[in-house]
Structure formats: C-alpha cells, structure tokens
C-alpha positions in Angstrom: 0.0 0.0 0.0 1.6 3.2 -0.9 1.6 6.4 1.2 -1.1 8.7 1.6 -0.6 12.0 3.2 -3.8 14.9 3.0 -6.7 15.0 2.9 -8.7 12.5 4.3 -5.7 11.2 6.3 -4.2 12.0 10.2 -0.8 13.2 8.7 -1.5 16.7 6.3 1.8 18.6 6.2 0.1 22.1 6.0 -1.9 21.5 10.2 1.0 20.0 11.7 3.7 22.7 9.8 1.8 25.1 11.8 2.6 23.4 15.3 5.8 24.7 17.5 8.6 22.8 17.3 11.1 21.4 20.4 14.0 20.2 20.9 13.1 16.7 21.4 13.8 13.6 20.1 11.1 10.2 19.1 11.7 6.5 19.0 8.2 4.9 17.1 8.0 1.5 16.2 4.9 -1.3 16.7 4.8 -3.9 19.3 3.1 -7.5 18.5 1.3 -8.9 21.2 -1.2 -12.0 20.8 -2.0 -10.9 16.9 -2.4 -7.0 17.5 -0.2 -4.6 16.8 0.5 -1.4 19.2 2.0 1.5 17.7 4.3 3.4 20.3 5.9 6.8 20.5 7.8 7.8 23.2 10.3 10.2 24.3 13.9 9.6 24.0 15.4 11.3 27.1 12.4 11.0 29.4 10.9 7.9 28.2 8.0 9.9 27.7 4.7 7.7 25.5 3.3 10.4 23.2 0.9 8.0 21.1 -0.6 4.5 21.3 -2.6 3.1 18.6 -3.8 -0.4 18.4 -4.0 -2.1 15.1 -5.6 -5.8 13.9 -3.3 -6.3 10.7 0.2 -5.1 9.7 1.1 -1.9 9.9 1.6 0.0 6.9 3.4 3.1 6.7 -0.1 5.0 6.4 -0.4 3.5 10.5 3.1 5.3 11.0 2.3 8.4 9.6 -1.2 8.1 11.7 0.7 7.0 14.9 2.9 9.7 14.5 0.7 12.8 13.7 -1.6 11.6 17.0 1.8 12.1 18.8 2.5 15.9 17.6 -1.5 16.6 17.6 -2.6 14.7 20.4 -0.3 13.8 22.6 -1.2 11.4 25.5 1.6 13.8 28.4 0.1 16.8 29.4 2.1 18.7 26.9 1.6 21.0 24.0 1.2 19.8 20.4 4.5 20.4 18.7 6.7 18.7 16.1 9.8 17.1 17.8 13.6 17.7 16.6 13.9 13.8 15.5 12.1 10.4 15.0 14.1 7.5 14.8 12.6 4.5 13.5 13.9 0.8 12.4 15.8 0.4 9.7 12.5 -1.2 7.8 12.8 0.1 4.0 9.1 0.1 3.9 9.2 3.2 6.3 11.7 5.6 3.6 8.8 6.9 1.8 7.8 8.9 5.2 11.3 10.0 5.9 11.1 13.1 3.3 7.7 14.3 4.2 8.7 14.3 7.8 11.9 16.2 6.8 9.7 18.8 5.3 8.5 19.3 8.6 11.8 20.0 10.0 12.2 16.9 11.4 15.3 14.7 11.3 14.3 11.2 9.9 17.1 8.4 11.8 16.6 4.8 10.8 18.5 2.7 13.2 17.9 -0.5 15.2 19.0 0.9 18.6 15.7 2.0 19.8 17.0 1.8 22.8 14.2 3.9 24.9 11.7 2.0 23.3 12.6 -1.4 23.8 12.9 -0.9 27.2 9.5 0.8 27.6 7.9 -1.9 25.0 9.6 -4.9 27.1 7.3 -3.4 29.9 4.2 -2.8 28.0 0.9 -4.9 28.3 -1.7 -3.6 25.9 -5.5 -3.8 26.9 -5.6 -6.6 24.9 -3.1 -8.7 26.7 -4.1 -7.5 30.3 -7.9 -8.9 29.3 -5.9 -12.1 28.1 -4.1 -12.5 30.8 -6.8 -12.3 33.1 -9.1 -14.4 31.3 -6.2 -16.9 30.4 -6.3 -17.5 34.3 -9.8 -17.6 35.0 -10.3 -20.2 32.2 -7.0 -21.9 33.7 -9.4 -22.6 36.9 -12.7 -23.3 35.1 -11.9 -25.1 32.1 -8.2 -25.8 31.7 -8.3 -24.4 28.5 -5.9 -20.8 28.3 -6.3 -21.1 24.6 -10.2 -20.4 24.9 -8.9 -17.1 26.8 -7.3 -15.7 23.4 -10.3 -16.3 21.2 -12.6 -14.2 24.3 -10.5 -11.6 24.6 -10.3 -11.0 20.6 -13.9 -10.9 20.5 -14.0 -8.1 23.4 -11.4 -6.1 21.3 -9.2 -3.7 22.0 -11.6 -2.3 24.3 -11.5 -4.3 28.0 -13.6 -1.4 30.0 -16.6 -2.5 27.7 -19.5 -4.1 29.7 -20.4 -3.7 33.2 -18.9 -3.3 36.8 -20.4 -3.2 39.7 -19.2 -0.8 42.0 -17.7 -2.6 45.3 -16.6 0.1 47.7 -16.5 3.8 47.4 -14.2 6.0 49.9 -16.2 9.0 50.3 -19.5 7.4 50.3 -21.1 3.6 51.8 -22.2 1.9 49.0 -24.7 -0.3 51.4 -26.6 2.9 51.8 -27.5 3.2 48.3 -30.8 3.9 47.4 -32.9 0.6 47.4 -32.7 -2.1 44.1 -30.2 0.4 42.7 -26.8 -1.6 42.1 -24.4 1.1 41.9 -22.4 0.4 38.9 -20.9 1.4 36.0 -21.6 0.5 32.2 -19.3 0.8 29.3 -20.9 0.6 26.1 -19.7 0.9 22.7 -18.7 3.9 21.0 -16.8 5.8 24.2 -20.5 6.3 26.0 -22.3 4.8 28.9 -23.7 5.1 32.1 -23.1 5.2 35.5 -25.8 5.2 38.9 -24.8 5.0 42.6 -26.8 6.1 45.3 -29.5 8.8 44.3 -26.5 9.6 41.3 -27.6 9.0 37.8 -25.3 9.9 34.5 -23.9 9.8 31.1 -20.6 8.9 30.5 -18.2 10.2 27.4 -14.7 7.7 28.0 -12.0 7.1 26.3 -9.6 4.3 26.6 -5.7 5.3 27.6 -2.8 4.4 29.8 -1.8 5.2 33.4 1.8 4.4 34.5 2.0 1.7 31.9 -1.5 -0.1 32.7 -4.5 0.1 30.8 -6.8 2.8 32.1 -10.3 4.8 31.4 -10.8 8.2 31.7 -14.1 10.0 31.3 -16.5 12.9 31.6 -20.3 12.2 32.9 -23.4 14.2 33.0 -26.4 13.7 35.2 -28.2 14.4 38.1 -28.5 13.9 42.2 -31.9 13.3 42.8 -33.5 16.5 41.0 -30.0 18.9 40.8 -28.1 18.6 37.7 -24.5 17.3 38.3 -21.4 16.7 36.3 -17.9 15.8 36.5 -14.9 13.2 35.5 -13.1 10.6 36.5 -10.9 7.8 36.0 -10.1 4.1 37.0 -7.1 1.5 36.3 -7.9 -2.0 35.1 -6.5 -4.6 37.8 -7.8 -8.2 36.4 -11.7 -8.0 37.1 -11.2 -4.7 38.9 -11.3 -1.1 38.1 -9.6 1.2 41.0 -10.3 4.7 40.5 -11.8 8.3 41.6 -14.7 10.0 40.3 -15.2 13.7 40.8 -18.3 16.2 41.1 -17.6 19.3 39.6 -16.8 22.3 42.4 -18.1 19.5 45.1 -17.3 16.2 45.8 -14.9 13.5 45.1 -14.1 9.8 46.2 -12.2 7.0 45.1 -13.8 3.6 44.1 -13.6 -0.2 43.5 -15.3 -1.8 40.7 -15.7 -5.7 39.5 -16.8 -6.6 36.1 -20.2 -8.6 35.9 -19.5 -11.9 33.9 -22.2 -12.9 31.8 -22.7 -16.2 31.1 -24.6 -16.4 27.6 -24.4 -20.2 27.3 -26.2 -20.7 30.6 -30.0 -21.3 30.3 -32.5 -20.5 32.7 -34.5 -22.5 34.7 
C-alpha cells in the first residue's frame, strides 16, 4: 500500500507545519502482542509515551504516519502539540517513503535498530488486549483448563477491556450499602466511548475514552447527570486490575471519592430455569 498524506488522512503537512517545534527527540516502532499490533511513541530522554494506537493487521506506513501525527497533535503527556527535533525508526525500507515528508516538517528522519528507549519501555508494555488475556487466560485456567479459549474471548471483546459492566464494590467518600434501594451502583461501558453510571441517588452519562496510566490500561471520562432532582457533572478515572477497576470520580466544584469496581460476567451459554 503506498503512502497517503492529505486529505482525508491524520498526517496533512500544512496542520501539523503550523505546530511549535522542540528540541526533542522520538523512538516509534509497533509492538506484537497476541496478533495485535501497538503503535508506540515515546520520548527519547524521558521515556515519555506520546501515542498509542492499536491495530488488527500489519502496519503499513499510512499506520506510521497516523501513529505519528496523534503524537504531535494529540499527545497522551500533558504537553503541548508540537513537532519534535527527530524520530528515529527501524531500519524497515518500507518506512523511507515517510522520511522526506517528515523532513519537510523539519524533522530529522534516523533509521536505526538501537531504539533503545523504546525497547525498554515496549519490554514493559501490556496492551489492553493482553491485560484482558491474561486475566481471562487465568480464570479459564481454573474453570476449564483451556488458556487457549482465553485468546479467542479476549479478541472478541477487542481492543476495548472497559466495555460491559462493573459493579461498584466500595466507594471512599460514600457507603455503598446505603444506596438507594434495588439500585446496584455500577458502572456500564458501552460501545462507541459512551455509557452510564448510577450509585446512590446519582444517575449519569458517560463520554470515555480508553488510555494508559503508569504503563497499565486505564479509562478516563466525563459524565453528566443528576443527584436526585439537581443537575451534576464531573470526570473521572479508573485502572484496570484483572476484574477490577480502581479509581476516583469527581463532582464538579463538590465532591470527590475514590472507588472499586468488578466486572459482571455474563454467562450467555447458561440457560435459565
């Protein structure tokens, strides 16, 4: 597949031209884990992960250019967007055809095998994908003796392991058994980055994306709704632990507490009676 730069793509010379540019230097290159791919960008002298982006085939240097223009555009650190002095990439010949667009940019293109920064960060990294793997790798270990069965599960959940629901367990500001009476305080991740949550006399929206803390899969999100009859809003975030989400959740000018969470595991192959 040959390059493609403009319209219509993430990379367009003339938006990311206009960003600042530091003195910084990139190491990009894509992990395989489990038949995904994980784009990576990260800072050379900080170590630093300005991009992640999770593929199902090959990349292509179209997914370069796309991991790449997320980093300068949208970058995960809480940073400005801005070019960076260098990229270095592995020496893979299909990656050349990007080298002089980049160098339009003002960017120095280095294609090397000592990525060193990166290895070390990628020798660490779990995508979401894995971390569901893993944990469902164990759970079928215990139930059915068949990890193989956890690979196949996970691949059907995605690249997204938030998605479904999780009741929550404990809250640190508020007790949970007090809630208001058949309401099973919970959260709900559906798809497309929306869902719900409800605790206590709490309904909301959520608006959630899917991202990293400290190397671990993670969720962060916005929510909307109201305490009874007053309109109330806020964010939030959780880390995925196994079944577990561990988080805080925050009322805008009010409020905050931290919070445990366990997924609900349906059993679709179970009839009733």
């Amino acid at each position: 597949m040959g390059l493609k730069l403009g319209k219509g793509s993430a990379f367009v010379k003339s938006r990311l031209r206009r960003l600042p540019q530091d003195g910084n230097v990139w190491e990009a290159d894509f992990l395989l884990e489990l038949d995904y791919w994980t784009g990576i960008v990260i800072e050379r002298e900080h170590g630093f992960v300005f991009a992640l982006r999770m593929l199902e085939t090959t990349p292509t240097i179209n997914d370069l250019a796309s991991l790449l223009a997320d980093a300068m555009q949208r970058p995960l650190v809480e940073m400005p967007c801005h070019r960076p002095r260098g990229i270095r990439l592995r020496d893979n010949p299909e990656w050349q055809d990007l080298a002089p667009h980049l160098e339009e940019l003002g960017i120095e293109v280095i294609f090397t095998d000592d990525l060193s920064t990166w290895d070390a960060a990628a020798a660490d990294y779990r995508s979401p994908v894995k971390e569901l793997w893993l944990s469902l790798r164990d759970q079928s270990t215990r139930t059915t003796s068949d990890p193989g069965a956890a690979l196949t599960m996970a691949k059907r959940q995605s690249t997204n392991p938030f998605q479904g629901r999780w009741l929550i367990q404990s809250m640190t500001a508020w007790d949970v058994d007090e809630t208001v009476e058949e309401i099973q305080p919970a959260f709900e991740f559906e798809r497309g980055d929306t869902g719900q949550l409800q605790f206590g006399c709490v309904e909301g929206q959520l608006d959630y994306r899917v991202t990293q803390r400290d190397g671990r899969p993670a969720v962060e999100f916005s929510w909307d709704g109201h305490d009874e009859s007053e309109h109330v809003f806020g964010r939030g975030w959780a880390i995925l632990d196994g079944d577990e989400l561990d988080g805080m959740i925050f009322f805008h000018l009010g409020d905050e507490s931290g919070f445990t969470a366990r997924r609900v595991r349906t059993n679709a192959g179970r009839k009733r009676r």
